[in-house]
C-alpha angles and dihedrals in degrees: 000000000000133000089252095044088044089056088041102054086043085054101057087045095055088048099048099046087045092054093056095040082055104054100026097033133069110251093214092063087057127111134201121240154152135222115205104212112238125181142182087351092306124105114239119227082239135103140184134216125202142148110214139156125255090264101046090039080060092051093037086063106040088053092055089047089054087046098050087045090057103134083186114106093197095028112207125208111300085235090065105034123129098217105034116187109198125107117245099257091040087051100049088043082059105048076046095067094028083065101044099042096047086061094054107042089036088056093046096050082054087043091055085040095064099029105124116221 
């Protein structure tokens, strides 16, 4: 996988797991913080900001640990690879907010789409 894919691929996660812990979470149990990217043992000129709760932050990371993990070079979907490497219940918590989330941010692209200026 490449850097850019690499920070891609960090990017949508975080979104996707933003978009849930803002509309299912309590924003005053959020937190700001910044990941510093990091890849193949080299840190990226690349951070990222986001405010998420305890339990998103948790999936937030292991996510980026799987991600970093990743042995594909041309890493396929999580959904279709051959090896996959979550656990069951991580897996199902983040079909959970994939779902979720695609709805949302798939309905507000259509929503910006159609708004009359």
């Amino acid at each position: 996988m490449t850097e850019e894919k690499f920070i891609h691929d960090s990017q949508t996660v975080l979104k996707f797991i933003k978009c849930y812990c803002d509309n299912k979470h309590d924003k005053n149990l959020q937190n700001k913080e910044t990941l510093k990217l990091c890849y193949n043992n080299k840190y990226l000129n690349k951070e990222i900001d986001f405010e998420l709760c305890f339990d998103c932050r948790c999936t937030l990371f292991y996510s980026y640990s799987k991600l970093q993990d990743c042995p594909h070079t041309d890493k396929p979907s999580c959904r279709t690879c051959p090896d996959p490497c979550y656990g069951k219940n991580e897996w199902k918590k983040l079909a959970k907010i994939m779902s979720y989330s695609g709805m949302k941010l798939g309905l507000s692209k259509i929503k910006k789409f159609f708004r009359i200026k």
